[in-house]
N, C-alpha and C positions, 0 to 999 in steps of 0.2 A: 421306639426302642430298637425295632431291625436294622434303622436306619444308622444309627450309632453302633450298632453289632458289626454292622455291615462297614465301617468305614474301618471299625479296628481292628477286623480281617485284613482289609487295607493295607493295612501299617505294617501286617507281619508277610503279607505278600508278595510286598514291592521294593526291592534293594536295588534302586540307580546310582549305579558308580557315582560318587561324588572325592573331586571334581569331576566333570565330565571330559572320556578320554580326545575326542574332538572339539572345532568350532566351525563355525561355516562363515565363510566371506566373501563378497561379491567384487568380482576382478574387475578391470577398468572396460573389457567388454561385456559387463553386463553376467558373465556368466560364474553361479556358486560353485565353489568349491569348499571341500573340508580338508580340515587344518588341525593337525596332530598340537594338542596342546604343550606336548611335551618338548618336542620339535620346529614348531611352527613352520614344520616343513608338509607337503599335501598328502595325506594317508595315505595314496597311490602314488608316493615315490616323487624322485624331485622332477620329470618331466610329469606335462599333462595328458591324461589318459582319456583318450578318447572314447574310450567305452563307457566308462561311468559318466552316468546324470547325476546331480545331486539335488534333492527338489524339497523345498515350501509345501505344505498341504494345509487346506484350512478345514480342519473337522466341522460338523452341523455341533457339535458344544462349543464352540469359539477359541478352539487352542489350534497353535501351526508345529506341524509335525514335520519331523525333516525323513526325508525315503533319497535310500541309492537301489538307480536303477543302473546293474550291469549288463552289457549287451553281448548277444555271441551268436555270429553272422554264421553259424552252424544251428543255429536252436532250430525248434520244432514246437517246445514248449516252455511255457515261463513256468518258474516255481516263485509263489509269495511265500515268504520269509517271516516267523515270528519267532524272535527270541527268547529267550529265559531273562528270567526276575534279576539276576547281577549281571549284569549285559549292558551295553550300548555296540551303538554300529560301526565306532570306533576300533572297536576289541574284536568285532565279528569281521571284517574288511578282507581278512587275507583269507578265511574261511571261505567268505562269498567268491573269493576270486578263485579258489580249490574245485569247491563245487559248480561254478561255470563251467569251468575246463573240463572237470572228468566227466559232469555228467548231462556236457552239449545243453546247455539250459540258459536261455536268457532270467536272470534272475533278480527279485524285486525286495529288500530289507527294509525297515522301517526301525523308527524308534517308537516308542510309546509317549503320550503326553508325559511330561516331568523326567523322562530319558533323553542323555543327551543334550541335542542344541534343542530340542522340545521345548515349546512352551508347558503350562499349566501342571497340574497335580497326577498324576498315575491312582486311578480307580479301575475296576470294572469296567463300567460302564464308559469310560472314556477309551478302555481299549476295545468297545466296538466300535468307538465311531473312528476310531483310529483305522482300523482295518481296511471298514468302508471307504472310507476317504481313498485309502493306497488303492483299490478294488476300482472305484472310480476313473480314478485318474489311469490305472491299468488297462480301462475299455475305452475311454475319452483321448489320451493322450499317445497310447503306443497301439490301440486297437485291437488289445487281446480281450477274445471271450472266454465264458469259461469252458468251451471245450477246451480249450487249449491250456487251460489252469491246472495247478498241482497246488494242493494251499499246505504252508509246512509250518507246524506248530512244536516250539518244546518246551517244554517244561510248563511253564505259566502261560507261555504263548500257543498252549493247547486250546485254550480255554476263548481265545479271539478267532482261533481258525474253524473251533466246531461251531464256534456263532455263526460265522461266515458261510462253511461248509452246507447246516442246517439249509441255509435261504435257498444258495443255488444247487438248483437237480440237478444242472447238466455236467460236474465238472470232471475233467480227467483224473484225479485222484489227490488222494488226502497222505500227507505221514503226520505222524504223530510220535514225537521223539522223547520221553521220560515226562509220557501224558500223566496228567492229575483225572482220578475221578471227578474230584472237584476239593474246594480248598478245605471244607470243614475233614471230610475225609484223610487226610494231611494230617492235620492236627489229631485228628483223633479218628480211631481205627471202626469207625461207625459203618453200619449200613443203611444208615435211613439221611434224607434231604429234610434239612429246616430251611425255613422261609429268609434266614441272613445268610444263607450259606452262599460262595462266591465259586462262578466256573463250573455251574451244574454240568459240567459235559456228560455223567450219567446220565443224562436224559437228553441231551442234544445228539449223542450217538446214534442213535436210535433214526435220528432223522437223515442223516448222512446217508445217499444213493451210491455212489463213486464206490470205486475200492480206496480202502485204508489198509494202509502198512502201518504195524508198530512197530517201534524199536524201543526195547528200554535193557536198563546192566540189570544181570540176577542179582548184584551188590549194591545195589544201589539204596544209600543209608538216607534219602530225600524224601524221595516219592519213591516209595515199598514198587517192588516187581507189580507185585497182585493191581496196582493199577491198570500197569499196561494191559498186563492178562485179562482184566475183568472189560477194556474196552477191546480188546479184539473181541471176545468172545461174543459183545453185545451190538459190534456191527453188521450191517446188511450186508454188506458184501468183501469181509477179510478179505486179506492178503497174506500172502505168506510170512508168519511174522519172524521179526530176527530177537531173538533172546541172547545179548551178547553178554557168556559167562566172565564172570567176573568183575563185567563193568560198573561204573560207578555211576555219578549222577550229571556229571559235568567233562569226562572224559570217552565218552566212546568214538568219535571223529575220531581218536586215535589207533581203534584198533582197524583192521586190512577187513573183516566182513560189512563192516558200517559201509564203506562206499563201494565195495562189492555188491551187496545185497542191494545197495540204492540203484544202483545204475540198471542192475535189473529189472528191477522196477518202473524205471525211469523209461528205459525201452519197452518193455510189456507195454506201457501208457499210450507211448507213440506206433505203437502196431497194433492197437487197441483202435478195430473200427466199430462201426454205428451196427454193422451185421453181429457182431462178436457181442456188443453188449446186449443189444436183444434177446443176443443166445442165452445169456449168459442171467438175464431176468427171465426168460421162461423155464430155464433149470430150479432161478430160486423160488419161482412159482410155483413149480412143478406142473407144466404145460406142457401135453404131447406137443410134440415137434409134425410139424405138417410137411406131408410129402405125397407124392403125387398119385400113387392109387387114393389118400385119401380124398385130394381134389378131384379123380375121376366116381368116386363114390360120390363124393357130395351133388356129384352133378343130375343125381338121381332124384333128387328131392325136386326138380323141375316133372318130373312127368309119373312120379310113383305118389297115386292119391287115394282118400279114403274112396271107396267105390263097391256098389253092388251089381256083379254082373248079371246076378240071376235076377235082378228088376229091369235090365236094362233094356231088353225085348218088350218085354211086357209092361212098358210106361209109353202112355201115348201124350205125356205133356210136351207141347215145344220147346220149354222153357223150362223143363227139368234140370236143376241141381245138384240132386241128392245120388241120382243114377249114376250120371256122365258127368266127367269133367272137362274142365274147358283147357286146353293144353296152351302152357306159355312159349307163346312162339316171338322170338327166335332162339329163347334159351333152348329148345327141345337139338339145337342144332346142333349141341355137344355131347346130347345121346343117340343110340342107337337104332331109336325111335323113328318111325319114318310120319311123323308130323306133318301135314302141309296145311297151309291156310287156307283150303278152299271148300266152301261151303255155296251149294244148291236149293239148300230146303229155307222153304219160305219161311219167315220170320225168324230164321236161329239169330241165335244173340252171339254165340258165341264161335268160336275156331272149330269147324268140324274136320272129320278125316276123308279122302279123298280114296276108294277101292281105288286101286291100279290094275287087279284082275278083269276087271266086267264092265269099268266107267261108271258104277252105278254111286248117285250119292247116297252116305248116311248121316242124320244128325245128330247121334252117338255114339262117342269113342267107347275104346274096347269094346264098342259090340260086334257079332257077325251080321254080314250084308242078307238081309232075308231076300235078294232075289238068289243067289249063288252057294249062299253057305257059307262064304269065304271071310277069314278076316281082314276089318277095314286095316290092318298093321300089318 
């Protein structure tokens, strides 16, 4: 019964442009290109563009997903790309070539299965192995890890990128653009998960390490504000969110703060080091910060021990314990301590201290030397 809940969730989820606004075709070198149906001329204009790849993918469910990879010999970082539910990467092209340029970003688009030149049906579950795939061939083919990732998800394609997101810890950061709590939530104004519900990102938020940025329009008549709102508030490590007044559900690219605010972002990401994030998890720990009286303190626990001095005269074991302790050398070299390893007395087991007043040995620390008086320190 979930199973049939779940598929005609499906149906009111997923709106692929039909026809599909592109094709893809293999030129006589071997190399794909797409091809504006309307036009039959190349979606990047009538010469060929050497920056776009146009690529095949075969997902682990057996559908071929078509991914453009633009390039830009200034990046630092890739952003992956998920679209919205009436979408293909035909209609999104001149976008993706917007946001290379403004925001220095080699940049990776995908369709979903039954989008586009996509083979197979648009599900759920097809748009994770969809992702994966692009994720894949992102670390096999051009060699980005996920430091270097930014995963960007809108609308429905929130819902592929928190999948994503969840797995890897390490990545440079998440947006999330007119995110869904999840799809039942959409349809009806609930606060509770059932077991058909589609795009639980309520609960995959949660697992997200990276910063996330939201964006979502205060007007936006799709997906209510209170989405957005409810996943910043629920991830680990917000970002400054952008609440663009006025906007709708399909038009904020339009206003001058959308790629303001991104590109912010976008450099925050790339001056965002390995020292910074650590900071920046012992803050959401709440972890004093270490600093170097505390290092010189802690160096104390080398020579400061439980000990009775008033036994320590009057025990005549060799091989006493509970008296004297035996000092760890060479850690004692970073205190003040004047430690040395040399030891006279017959059978000690352990590090004794060495009078420097009288020469004389003793085979217990912190005691005074019973010929002199003097302390062995």
């Amino acid at each position: 019964m979930g199973c049939l809940i779940s598929q005609l969730a499906a149906k009111f989820a997923f709106f692929p442009p039909s026809p599909a606004t592109y094709q893809v075709k293999k030129r006589d070198d071997g190399k794909l290109v797409a091809v504006s149906t309307t036009s039959s001329m190349p979606i990047s204009g009538g010469a060929d563009d050497p920056s776009l790849d146009v690529l095949f993918l075969d997902t682990k469910r057996g559908n071929k997903i078509v991914a453009f990879y633009l390039k830009n010999p200034c990046a630092r970082l890739t952003v992956l790309y998920s679209h919205g539910n009436a979408a293909d990467l035909g209609q999104l092209y001149d976008l993706f070539v917007q946001l290379k340029a403004n925001l220095r970003v080699n940049l990776m688009g995908y369709d979903y299965s039954g989008y586009g030149a996509s083979t197979g049906k648009p599900s759920e579950f097809d748009t994770y192995a969809d992702i994966e795939a692009v994720y894949e061939c992102l670390e096999t083919e051009y060699g980005v890890s996920q430091e270097d990732l930014i995963l960007y998800g809108q609308s429905v394609g929130s819902g592929p990128t928190l999948h994503l997101a969840a797995k890897l810890p390490r990545l440079r950061g998440v947006v999330l653009h007119s995110a869904i709590l999840s799809g039942l939530r959409v349809l009806c104004h609930v606060k509770f998960t059932l077991c058909f519900d589609i795009y639980k990102n309520v609960n995959k938020i949660r697992k997200v390490k990276c910063p996330v940025l939201v964006i979502h329009g205060t007007e936006d008549d799709v997906v209510n504000w209170l989405h957005g709102s409810g996943l910043w508030r629920m991830a680990k490590d917000p970002y400054e969110p952008l609440w663009i007044k006025g906007g709708g559900h399909c038009n904020l690219e339009l206003y001058p703060d959308y790629i303001r605010h991104l590109c912010k972002f976008i450099q925050e990401m790339e001056n965002m080091t390995t020292e910074i994030r650590l900071k920046k998890i012992r803050q959401t720990l709440r972890l004093p910060e270490r600093s170097n009286s505390a290092a010189r303190n802690s160096c104390k626990k080398c020579c400061i021990v439980k000990i009775r001095p008033s036994n320590c005269l009057g025990c005549s074991k060799p091989k006493c314990t509970t008296c004297c302790w035996r000092p760890k050398w060479p850690e004692c070299l970073t205190c003040r301590l004047k430690c040395q390893p040399k030891c006279t007395g017959p059978g000690c087991f352990s590090t004794c201290c060495w009078c420097t007043r009288c020469s004389c040995s003793c085979r217990k620390c912190w005691c005074r030397c019973p010929k002199c008086s003097c302390l062995c320190f």
